[in-house]
C-alpha positions as CSV (number, residue, x, y, z in Angstrom):
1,X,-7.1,9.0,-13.6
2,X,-6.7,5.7,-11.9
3,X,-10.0,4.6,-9.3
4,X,-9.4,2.1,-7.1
5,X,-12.3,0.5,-4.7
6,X,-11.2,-1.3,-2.1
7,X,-14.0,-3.5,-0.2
8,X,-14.0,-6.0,3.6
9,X,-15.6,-5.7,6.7
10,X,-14.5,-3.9,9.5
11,X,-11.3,-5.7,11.0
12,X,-9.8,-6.7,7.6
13,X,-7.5,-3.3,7.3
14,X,-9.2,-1.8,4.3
15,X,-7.8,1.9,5.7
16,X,-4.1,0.6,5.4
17,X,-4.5,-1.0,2.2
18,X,-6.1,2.1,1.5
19,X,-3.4,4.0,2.9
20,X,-0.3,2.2,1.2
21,X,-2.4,2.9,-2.4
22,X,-2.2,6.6,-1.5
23,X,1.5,6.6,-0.3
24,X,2.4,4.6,-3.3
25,X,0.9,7.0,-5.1
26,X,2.7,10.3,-3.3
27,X,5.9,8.4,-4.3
28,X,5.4,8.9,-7.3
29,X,4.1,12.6,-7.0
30,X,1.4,12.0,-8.1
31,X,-2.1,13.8,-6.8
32,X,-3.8,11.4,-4.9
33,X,-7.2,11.2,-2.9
34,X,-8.1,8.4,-0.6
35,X,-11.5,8.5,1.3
36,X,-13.0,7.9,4.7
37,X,-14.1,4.2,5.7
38,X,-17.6,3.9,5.0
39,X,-19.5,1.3,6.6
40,X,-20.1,-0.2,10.1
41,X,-16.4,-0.9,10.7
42,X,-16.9,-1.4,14.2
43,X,-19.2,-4.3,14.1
44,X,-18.1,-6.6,11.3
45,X,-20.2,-4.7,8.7
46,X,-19.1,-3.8,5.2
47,X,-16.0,-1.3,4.9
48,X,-15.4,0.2,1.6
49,X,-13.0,3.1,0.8
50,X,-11.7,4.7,-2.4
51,X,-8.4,5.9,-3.5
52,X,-7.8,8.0,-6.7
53,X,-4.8,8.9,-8.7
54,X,-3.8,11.6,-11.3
55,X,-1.5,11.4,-13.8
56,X,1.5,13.8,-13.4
57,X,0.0,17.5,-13.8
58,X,-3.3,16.5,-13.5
59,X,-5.8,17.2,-10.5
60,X,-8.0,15.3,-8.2
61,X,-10.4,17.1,-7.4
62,X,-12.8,13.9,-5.2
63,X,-12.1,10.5,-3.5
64,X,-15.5,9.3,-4.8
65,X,-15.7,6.7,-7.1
66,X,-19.1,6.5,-9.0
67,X,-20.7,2.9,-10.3
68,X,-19.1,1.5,-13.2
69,X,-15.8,4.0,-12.6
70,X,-13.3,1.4,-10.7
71,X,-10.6,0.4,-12.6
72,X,-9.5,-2.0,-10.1
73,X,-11.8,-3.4,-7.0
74,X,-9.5,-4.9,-4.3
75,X,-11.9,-7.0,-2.3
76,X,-10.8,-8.8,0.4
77,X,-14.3,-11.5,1.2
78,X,-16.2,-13.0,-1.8
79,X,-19.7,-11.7,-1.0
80,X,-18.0,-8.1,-0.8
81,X,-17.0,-7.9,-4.6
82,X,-20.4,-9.4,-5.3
83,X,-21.9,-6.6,-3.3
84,X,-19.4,-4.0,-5.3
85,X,-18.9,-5.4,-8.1
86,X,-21.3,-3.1,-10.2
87,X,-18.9,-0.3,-9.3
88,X,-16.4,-1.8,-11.8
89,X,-16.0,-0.1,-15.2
90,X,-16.1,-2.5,-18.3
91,X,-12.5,-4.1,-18.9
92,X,-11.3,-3.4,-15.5
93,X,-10.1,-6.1,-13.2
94,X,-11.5,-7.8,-9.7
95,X,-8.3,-8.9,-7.3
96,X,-10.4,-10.7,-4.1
97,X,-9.2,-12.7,-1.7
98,X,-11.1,-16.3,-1.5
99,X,-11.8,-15.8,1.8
100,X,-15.1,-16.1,3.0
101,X,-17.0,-14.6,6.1
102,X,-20.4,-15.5,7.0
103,X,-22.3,-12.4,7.6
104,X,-25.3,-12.0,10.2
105,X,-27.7,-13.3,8.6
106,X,-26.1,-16.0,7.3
107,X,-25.0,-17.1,10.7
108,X,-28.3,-16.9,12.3
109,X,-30.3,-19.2,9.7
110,X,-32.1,-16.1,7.9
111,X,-30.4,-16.9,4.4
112,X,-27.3,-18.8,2.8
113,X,-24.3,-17.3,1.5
114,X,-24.2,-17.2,-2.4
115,X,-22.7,-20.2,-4.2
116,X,-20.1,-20.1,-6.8
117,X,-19.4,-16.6,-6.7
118,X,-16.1,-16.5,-8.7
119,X,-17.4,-18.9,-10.6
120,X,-20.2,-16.6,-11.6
121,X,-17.8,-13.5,-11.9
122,X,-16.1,-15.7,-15.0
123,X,-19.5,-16.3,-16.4
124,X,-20.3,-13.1,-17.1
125,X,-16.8,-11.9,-18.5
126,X,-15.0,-9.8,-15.5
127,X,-11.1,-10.1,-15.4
128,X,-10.7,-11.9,-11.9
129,X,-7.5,-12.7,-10.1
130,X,-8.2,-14.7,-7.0
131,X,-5.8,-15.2,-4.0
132,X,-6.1,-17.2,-1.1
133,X,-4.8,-13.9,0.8
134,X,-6.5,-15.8,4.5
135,X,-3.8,-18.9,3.6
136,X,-0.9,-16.4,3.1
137,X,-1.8,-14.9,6.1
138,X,-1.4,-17.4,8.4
139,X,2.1,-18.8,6.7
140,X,3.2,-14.9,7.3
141,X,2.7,-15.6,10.7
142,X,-0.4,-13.2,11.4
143,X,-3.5,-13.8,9.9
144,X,-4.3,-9.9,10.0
145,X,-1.9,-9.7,7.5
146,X,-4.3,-11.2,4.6
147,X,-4.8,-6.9,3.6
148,X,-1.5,-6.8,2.7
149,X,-1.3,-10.1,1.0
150,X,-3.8,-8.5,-1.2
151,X,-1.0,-5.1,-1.7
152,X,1.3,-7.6,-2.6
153,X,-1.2,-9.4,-5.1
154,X,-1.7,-5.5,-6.3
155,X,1.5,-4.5,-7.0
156,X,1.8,-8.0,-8.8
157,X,-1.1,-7.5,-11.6
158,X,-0.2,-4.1,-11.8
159,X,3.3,-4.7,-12.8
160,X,4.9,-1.3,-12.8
161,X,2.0,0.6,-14.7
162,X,1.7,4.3,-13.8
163,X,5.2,3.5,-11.8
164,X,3.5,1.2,-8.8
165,X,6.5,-1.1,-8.9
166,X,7.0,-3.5,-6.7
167,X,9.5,-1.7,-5.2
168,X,7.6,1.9,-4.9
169,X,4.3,-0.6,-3.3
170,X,7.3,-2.4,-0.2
171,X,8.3,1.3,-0.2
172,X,5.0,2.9,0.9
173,X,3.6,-0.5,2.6
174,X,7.0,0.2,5.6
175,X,5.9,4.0,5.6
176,X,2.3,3.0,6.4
177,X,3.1,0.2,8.5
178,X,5.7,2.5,10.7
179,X,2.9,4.7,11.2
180,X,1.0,2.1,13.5
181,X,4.0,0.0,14.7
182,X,7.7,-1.0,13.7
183,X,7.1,-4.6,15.4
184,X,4.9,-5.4,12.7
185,X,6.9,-4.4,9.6
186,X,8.4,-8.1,9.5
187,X,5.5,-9.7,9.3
188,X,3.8,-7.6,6.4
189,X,6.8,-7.7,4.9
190,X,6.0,-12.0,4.4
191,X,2.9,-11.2,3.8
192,X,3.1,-8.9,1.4
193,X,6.2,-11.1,-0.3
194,X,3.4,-13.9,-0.4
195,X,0.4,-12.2,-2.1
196,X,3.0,-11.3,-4.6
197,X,4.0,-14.9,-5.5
198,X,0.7,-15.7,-5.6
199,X,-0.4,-14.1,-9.0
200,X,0.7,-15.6,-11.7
């Protein structure tokens, strides 16, 4: 069974990062669940959504992803892994963007954004590939995009485990991106193409 949490705020595209996982996923036949958005998507609050994956035969029987089960926590703003980061299991890895959104408090005075979070996530021993997914965005052409910077980063560190090739991730990225509009399949294409380069 393969968990993966993936973590923003609303406007950041967690459901079709979400949604390209669970195609990716169907590709490969295996049995997939992905979950609701959870979280005050709406206003800029945290998102977080889950997407689980058998191996062939077996069952999935729940989206939900318990503390300390993720595998892999896609997080696209720093103080979003912090906040989830409890939910990863011991070994597994963090892939965040760099990226960095003040929340309210923060922007009204009431406290200050943590310091040195990556720096802190080294520290204590968790496997973390950072990506300036914001940066790739914009050279994309769409800084919307960053989401799918962070698929391509995916399907990068994953490297063809459990079949997610690159190839089966472009493959379920234009399926889910056709689902909302065929002008933008360009531009997550780049995008995408980007946050793969980026991981070494």
């Amino acid at each position: 069974m393969k968990n993966i949490l993936i973590v923003g705020v609303g406007g950041q595209g967690s459901l079709l990062a979400t949604r390209i996982v669970g195609h990716a996923a169907l590709i490969l036949g295996y049995d997939v669940k992905v979950s609701e958005v959870h979280g005050m998507s709406q206003r800029g609050g945290a998102v977080v959504t889950y997407a689980r994956y058998g191996e062939k035969g077996e069952k999935v029987y729940s989206p939900v992803i318990c503390r300390g089960e993720a595998d892999i926590i896609i997080s696209f703003e720093q103080l979003e892994a912090l906040r989830w980061i409890s939910y990863l299991k011991k070994g597994g890895t963090l892939l965040t963007s760099t990226h960095k959104i003040n929340p309210l408090p923060v922007i009204t005075g009431a406290a200050e954004y943590p310091a040195d979070i990556l720096d802190k996530f080294e520290k204590h021993g968790i496997k973390t590939v950072a990506v300036d997914a914001f940066e790739c965005a914009v050279k994309a052409g769409n800084e919307k995009t960053a989401n799918v910077v962070m698929m391509g980063a995916f399907a990068k560190f994953i490297d063809g485990a459990d079949g997610m090739t690159k190839e089966v991730c472009v493959d379920a990225l234009r399926t889910s991106v056709s689902e909302i509009s065929d002008a933008l399949l360009d531009v997550n294409l780049k995008a995408f193409e980007l946050g793969y380069t980026a991981v070494s």
